[in-house]
N, C-alpha and C positions, 0 to 999 in steps of 0.2 A: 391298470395294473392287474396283471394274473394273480388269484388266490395263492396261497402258499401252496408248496409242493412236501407230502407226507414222505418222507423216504424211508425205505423198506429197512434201511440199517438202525433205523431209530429204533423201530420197533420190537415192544418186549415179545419174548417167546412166552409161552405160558401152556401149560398142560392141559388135557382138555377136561374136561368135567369127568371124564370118563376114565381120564388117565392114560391112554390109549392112541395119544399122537400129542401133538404140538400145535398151536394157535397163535397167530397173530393177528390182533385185531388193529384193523387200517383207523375205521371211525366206526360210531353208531350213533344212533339219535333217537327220536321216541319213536317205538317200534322197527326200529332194523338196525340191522347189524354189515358192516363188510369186514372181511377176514381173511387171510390165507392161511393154508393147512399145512401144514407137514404131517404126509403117513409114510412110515416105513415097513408097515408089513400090510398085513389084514386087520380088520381091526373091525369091533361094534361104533357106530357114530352113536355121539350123545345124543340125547333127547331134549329137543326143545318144541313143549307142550303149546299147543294154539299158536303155533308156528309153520311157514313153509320156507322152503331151500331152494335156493336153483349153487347147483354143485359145477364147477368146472376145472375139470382137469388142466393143467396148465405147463405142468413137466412130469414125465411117464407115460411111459405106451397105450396106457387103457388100464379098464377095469372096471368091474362089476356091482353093482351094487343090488342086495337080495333083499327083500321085505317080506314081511310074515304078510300073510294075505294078499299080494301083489306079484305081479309078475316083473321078473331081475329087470335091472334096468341098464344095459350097456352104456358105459360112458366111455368117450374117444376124447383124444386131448381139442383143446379149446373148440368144445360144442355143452354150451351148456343144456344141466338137466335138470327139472325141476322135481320136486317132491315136499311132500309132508315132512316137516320136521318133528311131529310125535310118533311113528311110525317106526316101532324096530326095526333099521337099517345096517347093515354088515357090509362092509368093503371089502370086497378080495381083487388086489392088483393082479394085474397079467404076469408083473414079474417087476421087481425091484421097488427102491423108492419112488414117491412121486409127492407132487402140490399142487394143490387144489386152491382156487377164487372162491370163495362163498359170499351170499348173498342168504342174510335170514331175513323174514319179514313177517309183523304179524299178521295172522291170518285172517282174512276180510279189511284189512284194515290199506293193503295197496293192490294195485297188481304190478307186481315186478317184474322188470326187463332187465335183461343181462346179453349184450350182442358184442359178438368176439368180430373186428373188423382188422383184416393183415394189409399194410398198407407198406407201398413201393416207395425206395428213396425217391424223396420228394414229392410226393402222394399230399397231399392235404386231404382233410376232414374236418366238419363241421360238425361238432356235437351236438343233438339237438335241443330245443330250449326245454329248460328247465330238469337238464340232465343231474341226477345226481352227483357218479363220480366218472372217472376217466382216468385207468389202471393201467400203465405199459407191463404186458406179459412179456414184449419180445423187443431187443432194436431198444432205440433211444428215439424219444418225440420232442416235440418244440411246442408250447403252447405259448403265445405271447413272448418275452423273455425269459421264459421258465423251461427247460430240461429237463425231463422225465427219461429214467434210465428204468431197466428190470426193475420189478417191485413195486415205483414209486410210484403215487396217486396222486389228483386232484381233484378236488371238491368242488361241484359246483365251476366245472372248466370254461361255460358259455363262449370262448374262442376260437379260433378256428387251431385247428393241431398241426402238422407238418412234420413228415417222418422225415430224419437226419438218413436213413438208409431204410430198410425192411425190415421192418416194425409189424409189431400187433400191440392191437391196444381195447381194453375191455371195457365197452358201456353199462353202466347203471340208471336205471330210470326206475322210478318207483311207482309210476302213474295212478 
């Protein structure tokens, strides 16, 4: 039997530390976090000290992200990008709303993967072992008896997936 499926309507919205967008946390566990964002303008990301991020855009054209001592970091929708989460970071969209996959993890403590994979109706995929989660950004999947629509996640998916049509779907590995 497939693990339960987290659906994205469950989930509470919540403001961010910052005040400055909106947050949805999927799960966490000791040391990380998965989330999705809502940003509707430009905005400073919160700070989370001895922490790193891999950011993915997942609806909205693009957009930039600027760090004090670093150079900007273009982000295009579903390619994720990695950074420091203590690091003054600033958001500026290309142009309207957008939402964002995030992935925190403490720092030294993993190395995180995050792989945005678009799969053709009837496509199959195998997640690999000891995958964390398995997030439909796009399309509708099948894992096992379980239906993953936009949003929704599962934990620990170890089955084989199966896009109902053209699908994309986001891995986490914490390795």
């Amino acid at each position: 039997m497939a693990p339960p499926v987290i659906r994205f309507a469950t989930l509470e919205a919540r403001p961010w530390v910052n005040g400055l967008g909106i947050s949805r946390e999927i799960a966490s566990g000791e040391g990380w976090t998965i989330a999705v964002a809502d940003l509707g303008a430009a905005a400073a990301f919160s700070h989370f000290p001895a922490q790193d991020r891999v950011f993915t855009l997942i609806d909205g054209p693009g957009a930039t992200l600027s760090f004090m001592d670093r150079p900007p970091l273009p982000c295009l929708p579903f390619v994720p990008a990695g950074f420091p989460g203590d690091v003054p970071c600033h958001y500026e969209p290309r142009e309207g709303a957008a939402r964002a996959f995030n992935l925190i993890v403490g720092r030294g403590r993993f190395e995180p993967r995050v792989a945005v994979r678009g799969l053709a109706a009837g496509q199959g995929l195998v997640p690999p072992a000891g995958a964390l989660a398995l997030f439909c950004a796009g399309g509708a999947v099948r894992i096992g008896d379980a239906r993953l629509e936009v949003g929704d996640t599962m934990l620990e998916p170890g089955s084989a997936v199966a896009a109902d049509g053209p699908a994309i779907v986001i891995l986490v590995e914490l390795g």
